[in-house]
C-alpha positions in Angstrom: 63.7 -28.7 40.6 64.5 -25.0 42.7 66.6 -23.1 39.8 68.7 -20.8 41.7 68.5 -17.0 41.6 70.0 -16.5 37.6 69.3 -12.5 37.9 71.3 -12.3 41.5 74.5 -14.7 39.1 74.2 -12.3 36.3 75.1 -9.3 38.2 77.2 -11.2 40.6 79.4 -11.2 37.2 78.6 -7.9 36.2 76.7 -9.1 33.5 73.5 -7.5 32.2 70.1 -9.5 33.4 68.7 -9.9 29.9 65.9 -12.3 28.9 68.2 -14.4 26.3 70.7 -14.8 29.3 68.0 -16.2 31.9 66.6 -18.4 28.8 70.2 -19.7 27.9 70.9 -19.7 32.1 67.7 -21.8 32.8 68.0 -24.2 29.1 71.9 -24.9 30.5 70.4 -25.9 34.0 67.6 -27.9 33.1 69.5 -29.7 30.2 73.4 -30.3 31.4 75.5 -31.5 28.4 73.5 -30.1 26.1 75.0 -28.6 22.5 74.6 -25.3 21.3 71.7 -26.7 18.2 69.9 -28.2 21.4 70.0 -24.6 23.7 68.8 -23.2 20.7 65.8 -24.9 20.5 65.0 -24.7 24.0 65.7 -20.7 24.0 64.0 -20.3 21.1 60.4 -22.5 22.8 61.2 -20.0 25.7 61.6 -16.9 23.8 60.4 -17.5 20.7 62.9 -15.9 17.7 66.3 -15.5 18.5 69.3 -16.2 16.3 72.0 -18.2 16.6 74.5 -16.0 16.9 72.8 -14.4 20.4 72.8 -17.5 21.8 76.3 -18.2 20.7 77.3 -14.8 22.3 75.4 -15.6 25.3 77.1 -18.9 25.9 80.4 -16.7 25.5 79.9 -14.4 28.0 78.6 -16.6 30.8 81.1 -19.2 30.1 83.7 -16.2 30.2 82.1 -15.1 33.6 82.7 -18.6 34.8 78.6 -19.3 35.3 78.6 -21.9 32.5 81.5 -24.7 31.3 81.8 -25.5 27.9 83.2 -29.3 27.4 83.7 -30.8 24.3 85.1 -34.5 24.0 87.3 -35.3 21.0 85.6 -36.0 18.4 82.1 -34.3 20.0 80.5 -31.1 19.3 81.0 -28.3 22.5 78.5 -29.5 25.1 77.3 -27.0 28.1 76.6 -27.4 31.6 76.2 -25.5 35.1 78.2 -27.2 37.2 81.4 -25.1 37.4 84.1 -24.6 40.5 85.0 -27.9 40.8 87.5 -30.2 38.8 84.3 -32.9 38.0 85.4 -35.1 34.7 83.1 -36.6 32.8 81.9 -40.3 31.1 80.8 -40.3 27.7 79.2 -43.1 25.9 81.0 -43.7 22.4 77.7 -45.0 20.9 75.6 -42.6 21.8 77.3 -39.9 22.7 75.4 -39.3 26.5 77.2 -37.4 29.0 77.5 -37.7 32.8 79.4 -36.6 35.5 82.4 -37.9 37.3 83.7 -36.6 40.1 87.3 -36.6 41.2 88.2 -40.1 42.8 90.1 -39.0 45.6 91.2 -35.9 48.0 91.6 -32.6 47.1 92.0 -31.9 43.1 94.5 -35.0 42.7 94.4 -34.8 39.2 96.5 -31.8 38.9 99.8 -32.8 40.3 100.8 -34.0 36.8 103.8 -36.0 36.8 105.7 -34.0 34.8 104.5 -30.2 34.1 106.9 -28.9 32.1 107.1 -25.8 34.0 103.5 -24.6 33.5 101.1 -23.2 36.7 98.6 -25.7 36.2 95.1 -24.9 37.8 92.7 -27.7 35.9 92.6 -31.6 34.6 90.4 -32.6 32.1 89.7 -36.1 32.4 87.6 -38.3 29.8 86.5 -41.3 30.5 85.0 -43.3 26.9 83.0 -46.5 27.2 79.1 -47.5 26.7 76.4 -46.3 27.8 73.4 -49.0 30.0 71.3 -48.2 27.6 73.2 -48.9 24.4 75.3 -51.8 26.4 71.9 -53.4 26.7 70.7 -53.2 23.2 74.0 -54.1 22.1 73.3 -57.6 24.2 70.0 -57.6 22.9 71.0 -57.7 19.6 73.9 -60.0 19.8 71.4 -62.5 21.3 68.8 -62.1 18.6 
């Protein structure tokens, strides 16, 4: 997998290139969905020590310089991924709790013409879409056949 150029995003965002920003920049890429315990295991085998808290502040700034979108399903812990720009949903498997990408069914952004918004500007739809996973859909048959 080519990662792309995470020093040329940093200062695209006027963000200092630091080495707990590339590690948290590279962990977010290789790992999409993945929580904040899980991107601070795989800084931390990067790196080595680094608190929680850096990585915590890390994930603020680049999801604050729009390099990074934080998700977080009801009911789920904040998730992080790369993919940003676009108005993707997601599918998350209520057994397991695995994460994937949806993209928008049709057109340009047809999920924001709400039918009713109330007055407000609105410039983003978050869609969920709940169900079972192949692999726990599976293993469910499997054991309802044993």
């Amino acid at each position: 997998m080519t990662l792309p150029d995470f020093e040329a995003q940093l200062r695209g965002a006027s963000l200092r290139v630091t080495r707990p920003r590339l590690a948290v920049l590279t962990a977010v890429h290789e790992h999409p969905h993945t929580d904040t315990d899980a991107l601070i295991g795989r800084v931390r085998e990067d790196l080595g020590a680094v608190s929680h808290q850096a990585v915590y502040d890390v994930l603020r700034a680049l999801t604050d310089a729009g390099l990074v979108r934080r998700i977080q399903p009801a009911g789920a812990t904040a998730r992080y991924e790369a993919r940003v720009g676009d108005n993707h949903h997601h599918v998350v498997c209520r057994s397991c709790g695995a994460i994937a990408d949806v993209d928008c069914a049709v057109g340009h952004t047809p999920c924001l013409t709400a039918s009713d918004d109330h007055g407000f500007v609105v410039d983003e739809a978050e869609v969920v879409y709940w169900g079972t996973c192949p692999d726990c859909a599976a293993a469910s048959l499997e054991d309802s056949t044993a």
